[in-house]
C-alpha positions, 0 to 999 in steps of 0.5 A: 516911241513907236508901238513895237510891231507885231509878229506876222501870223504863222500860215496855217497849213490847210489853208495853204493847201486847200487851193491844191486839194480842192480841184485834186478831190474833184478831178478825182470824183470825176474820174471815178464817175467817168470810171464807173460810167464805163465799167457800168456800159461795158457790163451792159453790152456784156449781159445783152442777150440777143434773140433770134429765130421761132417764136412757136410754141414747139421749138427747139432753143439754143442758148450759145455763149461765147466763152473765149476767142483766140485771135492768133487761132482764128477761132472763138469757144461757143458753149451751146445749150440745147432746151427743147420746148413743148412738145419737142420735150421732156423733163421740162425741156431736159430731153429731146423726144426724139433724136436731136441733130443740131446743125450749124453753119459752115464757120461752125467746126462741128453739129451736135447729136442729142439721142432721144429721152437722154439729158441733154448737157452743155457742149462746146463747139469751136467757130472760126473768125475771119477778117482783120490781123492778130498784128493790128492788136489793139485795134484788130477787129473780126468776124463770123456768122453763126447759125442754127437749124434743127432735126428732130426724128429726120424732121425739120423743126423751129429753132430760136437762139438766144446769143451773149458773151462771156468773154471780157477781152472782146466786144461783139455785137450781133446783127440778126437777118432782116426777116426775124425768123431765121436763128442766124447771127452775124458777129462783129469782134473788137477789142474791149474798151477796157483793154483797148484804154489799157493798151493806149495807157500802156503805149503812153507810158512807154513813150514818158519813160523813154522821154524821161530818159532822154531828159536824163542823158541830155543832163548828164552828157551836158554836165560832163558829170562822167560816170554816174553809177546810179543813172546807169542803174536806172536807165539799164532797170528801166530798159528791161522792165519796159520789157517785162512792161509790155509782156502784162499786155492783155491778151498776149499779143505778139510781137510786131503788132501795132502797139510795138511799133507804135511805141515799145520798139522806139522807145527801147530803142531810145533808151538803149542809145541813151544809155549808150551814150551816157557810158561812153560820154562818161568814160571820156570825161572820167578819162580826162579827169584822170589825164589832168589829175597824173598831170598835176601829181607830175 
């Protein structure tokens, strides 16, 4: 008589699953790492400050700031700190000792006036931005010149500047002249990597939901399925949202530029002849059904 055989032993969960949580929990710490890597440079290159200019002991610096940039104005916010050094001051750099005529370059829109003895506050000025187009957007990329020269009672003095930005939506990179002794600057605007990565996420995802989409109507107008109410919701849901999708564009850019015709404009228009075509394959198939259902009762 044989032994009875013995039961197969039952699978363990974990088991099973850690071949496919193994590489997930990788794939996500490099992720992360790669993640924090970029956030961690784009944070750097944000708080470089770049110095031009005098070294002198008597000098007037400038601190400018780039706070924001319009590209469909064609202009960037400078917030400009005046502090007078030495002998130009008083206070402890708070107050010019003589009238202060700060003057700037010609893509500057204004100079700025301190009167003498008085506490000199913060003032922004507007700069202009030229090259490039709002519609290349993500990819546009501009530029501008800044430049500072300084009047103390109707004499020329030194003058250094010390540049940064604060606007997260652009990098801008600064080229300062070959002699180092002149406070000038020359700016180069692009998108930032982060909104620049967004963008192209965004242009992908547009792209997989019009495929999915076209998957969807293939099945349905193959099938004869007729009218599918619920596919009809989500192809009409997934046409309007795709819309208020690529409105959280950061930046708001208009309409026409290179990210709708890359993508937005092809794939609205993908979905909608779906969802055309879906309706009225499911309306002759409904209506056949009809045809052949009176036929049998007659």
């Amino acid at each position: 008589m044989a032994p009875p055989s013995r039961p197969p032993r039952p699978r363990r969960f974990g088991a099973s699953m850690l071949p496919v949580l193994l590489p997930l929990g990788v794939l996500i710490l490099v992720a992360v790492a790669v993640g924090s890597w970029l956030q961690f440079t784009e944070r750097q290159a944000n708080d470089t400050v770049h110095t031009v200019g005098s070294g002198a002991a008597d000098r007037v610096d400038v601190v400018a700031t780039v706070q924001s940039v319009d590209a469909a104005g064609r202009e960037l916010v400078l917030r400009v700190r005046v502090v007078p050094r030495g002998s130009l001051g008083e206070e402890e750099g708070t107050a010019p000792t003589e009238d202060l005529s700060l003057q700037t370059s010609m893509a500057t829109l204004s100079d700025l006036a301190f009167p003498a003895h008085e506490r000199l506050a913060p003032k922004d000025v507007q700069v202009a931005i030229t090259g490039g187009s709002i519609g290349d957007y993500p990819f546009d990329t501009y530029r501008t010149d800044l430049e500072f020269w300084a009047l103390m009672g109707g004499e020329p003095v030194p003058v250094r500047m010390l540049f940064s930005n604060n606007e997260t939506l652009f990098a801008i990179s600064a080229t300062p002249p070959s002699s180092g002794e002149e406070a000038v600057v020359e700016l180069s605007l692009a998108r930032s990597g982060s909104l620049l990565v967004f963008a192209v996420f965004m242009m992908v995802v547009m792209w997989a939901l019009a495929t999915s989409v076209l998957l969807g109507a293939w099945y349905l107008t193959t099938r004869s399925e007729g009218v599918v109410w619920p596919a009809l919701a989500w192809m009409a849901a997934t046409l309007f949202a795709l819309s208020a999708f690529r409105n959280t564009a950061p930046g708001t850019p208009p309409i026409g530029c290179v990210m709708d015709w890359f993508a937005f404009f092809w794939a609205e228009s993908i979905i909608a002849l779906c969802l055309l075509v879906v309706v009225s394959t499911g309306v002759r198939a409904a209506l056949r059904a009809d045809a052949r259902l009176a036929q049998g009762l007659f």
